[in-house]
C-alpha positions as CSV (number, residue, x, y, z in Angstrom):
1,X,116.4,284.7,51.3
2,X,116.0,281.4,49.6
3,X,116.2,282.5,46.6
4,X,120.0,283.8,46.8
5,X,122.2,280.4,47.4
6,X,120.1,279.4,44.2
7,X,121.2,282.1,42.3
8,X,124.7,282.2,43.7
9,X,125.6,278.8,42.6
10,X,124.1,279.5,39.0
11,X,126.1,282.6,38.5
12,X,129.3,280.6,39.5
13,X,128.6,277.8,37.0
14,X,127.8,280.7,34.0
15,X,131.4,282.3,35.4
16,X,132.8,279.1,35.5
17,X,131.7,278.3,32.0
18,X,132.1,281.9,30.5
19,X,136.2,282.1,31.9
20,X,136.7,279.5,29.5
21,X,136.7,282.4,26.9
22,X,139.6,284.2,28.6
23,X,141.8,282.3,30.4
24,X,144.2,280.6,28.5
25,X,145.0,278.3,31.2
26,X,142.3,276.3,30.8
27,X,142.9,273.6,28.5
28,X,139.7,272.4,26.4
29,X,140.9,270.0,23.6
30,X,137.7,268.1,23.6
31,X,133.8,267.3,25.1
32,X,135.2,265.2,27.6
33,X,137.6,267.9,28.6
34,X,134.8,270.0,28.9
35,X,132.5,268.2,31.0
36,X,135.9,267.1,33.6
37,X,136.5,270.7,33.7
38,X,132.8,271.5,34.5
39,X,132.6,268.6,37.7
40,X,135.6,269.8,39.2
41,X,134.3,273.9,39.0
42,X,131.3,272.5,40.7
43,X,133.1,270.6,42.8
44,X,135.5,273.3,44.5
45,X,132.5,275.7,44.4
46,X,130.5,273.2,46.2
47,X,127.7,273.0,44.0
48,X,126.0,269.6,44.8
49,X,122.2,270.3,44.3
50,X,123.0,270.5,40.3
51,X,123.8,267.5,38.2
52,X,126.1,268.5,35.7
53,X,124.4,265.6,33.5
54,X,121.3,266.6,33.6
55,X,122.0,270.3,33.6
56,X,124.5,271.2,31.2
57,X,124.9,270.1,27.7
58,X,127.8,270.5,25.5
59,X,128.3,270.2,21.6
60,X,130.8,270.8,19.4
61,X,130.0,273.2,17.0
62,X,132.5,274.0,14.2
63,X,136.6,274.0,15.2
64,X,137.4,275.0,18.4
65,X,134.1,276.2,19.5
66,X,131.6,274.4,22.1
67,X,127.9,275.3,22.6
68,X,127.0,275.0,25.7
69,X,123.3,274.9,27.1
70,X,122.5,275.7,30.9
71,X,118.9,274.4,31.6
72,X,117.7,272.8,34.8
73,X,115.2,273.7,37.8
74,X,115.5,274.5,41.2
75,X,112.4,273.9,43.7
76,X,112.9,275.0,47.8
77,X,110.3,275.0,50.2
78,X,108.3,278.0,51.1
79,X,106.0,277.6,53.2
80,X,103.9,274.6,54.4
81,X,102.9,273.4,51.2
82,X,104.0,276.2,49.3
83,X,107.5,276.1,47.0
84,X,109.6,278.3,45.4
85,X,110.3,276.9,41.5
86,X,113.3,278.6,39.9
87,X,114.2,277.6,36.1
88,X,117.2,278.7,34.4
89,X,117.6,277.7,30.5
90,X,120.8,279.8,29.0
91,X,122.8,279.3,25.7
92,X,126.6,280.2,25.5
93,X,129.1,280.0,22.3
94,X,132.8,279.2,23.8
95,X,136.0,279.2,22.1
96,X,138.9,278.2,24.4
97,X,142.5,280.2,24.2
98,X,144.8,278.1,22.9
């Protein structure tokens, strides 16, 4: 059961990132529109334990298209001495709608 808030806000981030593709409402002119658009997401879906920093890194690569590179680590407590160590280390190609 510790597990699933973990893996809840990491599948909101990759949806967050990934609607980028499909909703042309989103308006990505640039890296620092990117990373803006990224803290608020986490923001409203109250993602606090991940530093979008340290987490997520964004380049440009070619026109109009952004690779962007999920990798960070989760550690919970199990048990007494005992913790749960969850890594997540994802690459995804995103072309905003214009």
């Amino acid at each position: 059961m510790k597990l699933v808030p973990i893996y809840l806000d990491h599948f909101a981030m990759r949806e967050m990132i990934t609607k980028v593709n499909e909703d042309p409402t989103i308006k990505i002119n640039s890296i620092r529109d990117f990373n803006k658009y990224i803290e608020k997401g986490l923001q409203i879906n109250s993602i606090r334990d991940i530093d979008p920093r340290e987490a997520i890194k964004i380049t440009a690569s070619g026109s109009n298209a952004y690779t962007v590179q999920i990798a960070y680590e989760v550690r919970t407590p199990a048990l007494q001495n005992v913790d749960l160590l969850v890594h997540f280390d994802e690459t995804h190609i995103v072309r905003p709608i214009k």
